[in-house]
C-alpha positions in Angstrom: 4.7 -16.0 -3.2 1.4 -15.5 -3.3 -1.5 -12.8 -2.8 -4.9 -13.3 -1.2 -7.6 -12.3 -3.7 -10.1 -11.0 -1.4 -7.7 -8.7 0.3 -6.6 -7.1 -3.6 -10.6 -7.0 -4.1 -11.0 -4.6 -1.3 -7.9 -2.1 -2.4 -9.8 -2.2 -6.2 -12.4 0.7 -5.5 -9.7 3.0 -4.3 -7.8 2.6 -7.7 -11.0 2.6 -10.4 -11.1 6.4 -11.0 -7.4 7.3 -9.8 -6.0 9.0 -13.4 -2.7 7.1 -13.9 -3.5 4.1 -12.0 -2.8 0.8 -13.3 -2.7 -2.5 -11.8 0.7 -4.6 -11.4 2.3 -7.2 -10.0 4.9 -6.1 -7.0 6.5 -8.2 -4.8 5.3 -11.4 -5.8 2.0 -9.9 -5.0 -0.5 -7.8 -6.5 -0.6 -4.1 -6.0 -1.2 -0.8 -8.2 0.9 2.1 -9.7 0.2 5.7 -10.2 1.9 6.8 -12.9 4.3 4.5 -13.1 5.0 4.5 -9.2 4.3 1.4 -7.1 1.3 3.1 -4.3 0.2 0.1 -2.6 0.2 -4.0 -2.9 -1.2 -7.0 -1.5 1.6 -9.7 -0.1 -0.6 -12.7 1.2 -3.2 -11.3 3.2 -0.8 -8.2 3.9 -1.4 -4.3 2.4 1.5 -2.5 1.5 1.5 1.4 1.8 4.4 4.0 -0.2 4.0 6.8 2.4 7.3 8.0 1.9 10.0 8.0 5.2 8.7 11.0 7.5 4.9 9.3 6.9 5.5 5.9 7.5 7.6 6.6 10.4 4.6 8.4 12.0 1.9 5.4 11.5 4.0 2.5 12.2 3.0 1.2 15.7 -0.3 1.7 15.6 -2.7 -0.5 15.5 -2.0 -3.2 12.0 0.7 -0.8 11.1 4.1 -2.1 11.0 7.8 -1.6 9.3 8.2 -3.3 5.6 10.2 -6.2 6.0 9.9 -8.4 2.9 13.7 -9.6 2.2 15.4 -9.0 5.6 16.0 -5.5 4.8 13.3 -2.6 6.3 12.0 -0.6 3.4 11.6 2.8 5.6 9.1 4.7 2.6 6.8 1.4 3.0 4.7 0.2 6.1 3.0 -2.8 6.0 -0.9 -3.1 7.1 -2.4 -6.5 8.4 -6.0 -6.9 10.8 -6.9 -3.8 12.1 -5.6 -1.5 9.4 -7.1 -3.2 6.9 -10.6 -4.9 8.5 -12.0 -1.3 9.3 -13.3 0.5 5.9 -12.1 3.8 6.8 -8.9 2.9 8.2 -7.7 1.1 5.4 -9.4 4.2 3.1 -7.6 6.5 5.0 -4.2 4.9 4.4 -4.2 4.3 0.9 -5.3 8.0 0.7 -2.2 8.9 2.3 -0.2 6.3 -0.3 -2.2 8.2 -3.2 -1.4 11.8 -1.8 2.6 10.9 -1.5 2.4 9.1 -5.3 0.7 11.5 -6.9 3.7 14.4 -5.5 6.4 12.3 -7.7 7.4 13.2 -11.2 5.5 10.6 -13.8 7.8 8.2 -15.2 
């Protein structure tokens, strides 16, 4: 599977001066760690969001946001972002701020 390299492009400023931050390859995609954590990817034209459970369950359904379903099997710590979530600057900011703030709470690997 593949990744669409403008959507990675636009995820790149909110990783350049994150300490621990490191680009990676997750899900067949492209995404970025935090100290060793996956944070957030790119899945075709998709962002994907670690929130954590009680986070992502409080953002899915709104606009763009919706449940992480890559293999058949709902990832409930993940929620997926498409159109909306990720086609306003701030909106998409905002989430990967909250994907930063839960990351950053986790023991370094």
């Amino acid at each position: 599977m593949s990744f669409d390299p403008a959507t990675a492009e636009r995820l790149a400023p909110h990783f350049a001066n994150e300490p621990g931050a490191e680009e990676s390859r997750l899900f067949g995609g492209f995404g970025y760690t935090i100290n060793g954590h996956m944070c957030a990817g790119v899945h075709r034209n998709s962002v994907m969001i670690r929130v954590g459970e009680p986070q992502a369950q409080s953002i899915i359904g709104a606009p763009g946001v919706r449940a992480m379903d890559l293999t058949g099997r709902v990832m409930k710590a993940w929620a997926t972002l498409e159109g909306e979530a990720i086609q306003s600057p701030e909106r998409l900011a905002a989430y990967i701020e909250m994907a930063k703030a839960f990351v950053r709470q986790l023991p370094p690997k």
